[in-house]
Steps between C-alpha positions, in 0.01 A plus 500: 500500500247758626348261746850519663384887561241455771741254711844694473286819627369290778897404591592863537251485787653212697765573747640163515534506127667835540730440791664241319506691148624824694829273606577486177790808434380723285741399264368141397382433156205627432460743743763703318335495217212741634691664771849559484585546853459619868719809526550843375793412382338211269242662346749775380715275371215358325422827359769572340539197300130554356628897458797339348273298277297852352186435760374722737402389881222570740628364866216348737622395869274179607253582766139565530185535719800655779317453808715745763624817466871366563519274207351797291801710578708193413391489170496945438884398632557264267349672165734818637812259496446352159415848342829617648692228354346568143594902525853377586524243191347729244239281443212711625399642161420131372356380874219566713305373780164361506362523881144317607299721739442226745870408525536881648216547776187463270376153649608586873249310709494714866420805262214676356478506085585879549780452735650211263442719225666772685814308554551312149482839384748657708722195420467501108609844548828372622533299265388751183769762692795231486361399170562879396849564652596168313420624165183244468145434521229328727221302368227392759412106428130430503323224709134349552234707402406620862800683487487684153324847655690494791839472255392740243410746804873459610620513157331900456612575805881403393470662181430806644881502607649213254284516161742235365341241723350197296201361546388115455143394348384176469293385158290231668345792741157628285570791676832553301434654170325841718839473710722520158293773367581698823857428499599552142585828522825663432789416736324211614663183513255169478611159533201249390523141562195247508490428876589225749270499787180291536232799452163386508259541187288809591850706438724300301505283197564165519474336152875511324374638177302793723793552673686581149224668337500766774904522509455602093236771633751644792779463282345720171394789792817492615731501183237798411547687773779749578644308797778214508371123441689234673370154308563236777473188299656168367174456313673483143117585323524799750835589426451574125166647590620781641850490235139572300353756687823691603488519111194610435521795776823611327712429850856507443740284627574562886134639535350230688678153622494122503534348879553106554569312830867407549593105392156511276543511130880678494579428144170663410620787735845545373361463105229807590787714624708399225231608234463843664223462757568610874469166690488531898530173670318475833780368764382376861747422771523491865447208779099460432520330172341172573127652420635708150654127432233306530270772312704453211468142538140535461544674211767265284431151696738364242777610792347289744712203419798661453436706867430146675777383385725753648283450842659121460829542426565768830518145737 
């Protein structure tokens, strides 16, 4: 099934594929089952049932590479609305918000690096102060490695006002166990996943078993540092490796955290939360889910039958 990879990736570039997946609603089989809706309003509800179900939730509204200012302030909007909503239905000490940097003013075209920097900045802040007022946390989604100074620049800079601001690092960067060393100080909150973006070889890894090898090194500096881990994986190897190492660096339960994508291995969620671990399940919504679909896709192509099928049976 991983030659189905390659040619699903390819799809999420084609708009004729995408007009006619986008007139799918959002609520059509398997679409649901990796975002569960549109609104405010759904992704709350959503929330509470995994809150109801002993998980924790990091919120993500769709949208990247913004390319003018108005649909930036769109998105600050919508991050304030949701965080709002969460304050109101208690839920903000089990939900956050994850925000990408290029979703608020980082990838602005008609500006200069500073002057995009300038504004993402000014609009994370917005989004940390709601964050704040709501009871809740921010944590600032990594992308491609031409971004990662730029983000960790933005993510001092924030900390000088909201130290409870996560950070993300990606595994597959060989820049990444220097950047976990940095961050894995107290107060510091670290989410590590492997990586999704096509990186070339002179700064990431590309073989699988490189790609793990260097997860186990980020994860042992990071469950033996003073800071907050945040294990983003459905890797079940991973998953007892750092049960292991959370052991072995004498980290008590609610010390660091397991995070999963929404629809992707729930009983394995819902069993880690029921043994005692802090689970977080990583929730997208919003209108621009067609790319995060077909990403997911790529990764499980196993769905690709049961998503054409759905395409069908909307005549």
């Amino acid at each position: 099934m991983s030659l189905l990879r390659q040619p699903i990736l390819l799809l999420s570039r084609s708009e004729g594929v995408k007009r006619l997946v986008s007139t799918l609603p959002v609520t059509s089989g398997i679409v649901t089952g990796y975002v569960p809706g549109e609104t405010t309003e759904s992704v709350v509800e959503a929330a509470v049932g995994l809150v109801d179900d002993g998980l924790h939730v990091t919120l993500d509204f769709l949208g990247e590479d913004t390319l003018d200012v108005e649909q930036a302030d769109a998105t600050v909007a919508a991050y304030v609305d949701v965080l709002r909503q969460l304050g109101r239905r208690g839920l903000a000490r089990r939900a956050e918000v994850s925000v990408k940097l290029s979703a608020v003013g980082q990838a602005l075209p008609d500006s200069t690096e500073a002057q995009a920097d300038k504004i993402a900045l000014e609009n994370a802040r917005t989004i940390c102060r709601a964050a704040r007022n709501a009871g809740t946390t921010v944590t600032l989604d990594m992308e491609d490695h031409t971004t990662t100074d730029r983000t960790l620049a933005t993510l001092r800079d924030l900390r000088k006002d909201f130290p409870e601001t996560g950070a993300v690092l990606q595994a597959y960067l060989r820049r990444t166990e220097a950047d976990c060393r940095a961050l894995a100080h107290e107060g510091s909150r670290v989410r590590l996943c492997k990586g999704a973006y096509n990186e070339p070889e002179d700064v990431a890894f590309t073989d699988r078993l490189e790609v793990d090898r260097s997860y186990v090194r980020c994860l042992k500096v990071l469950m033996g540092g003073q800071g907050y881990p945040m294990v983003a994986t459905h890797d079940p190897r991973m998953i007892a490796i750092a049960s292991s190492l959370a052991s072995r660096f004498g980290r008590a339960a609610g010390s660091y955290e397991f995070q999963m994508l929404y629809g992707i291995r729930p009983e394995e969620q819902r069993r880690l939360a029921a043994s005692g671990e802090t689970v977080r399940v990583y929730v997208p919504y919003g209108e621009e889910w067609y790319g995060y679909l077909m990403r997911r896709l790529a990764e499980r192509p196993q769905n690709l039958t049961f998503f054409l099928r759905s395409l069908v049976s909307k005549k």
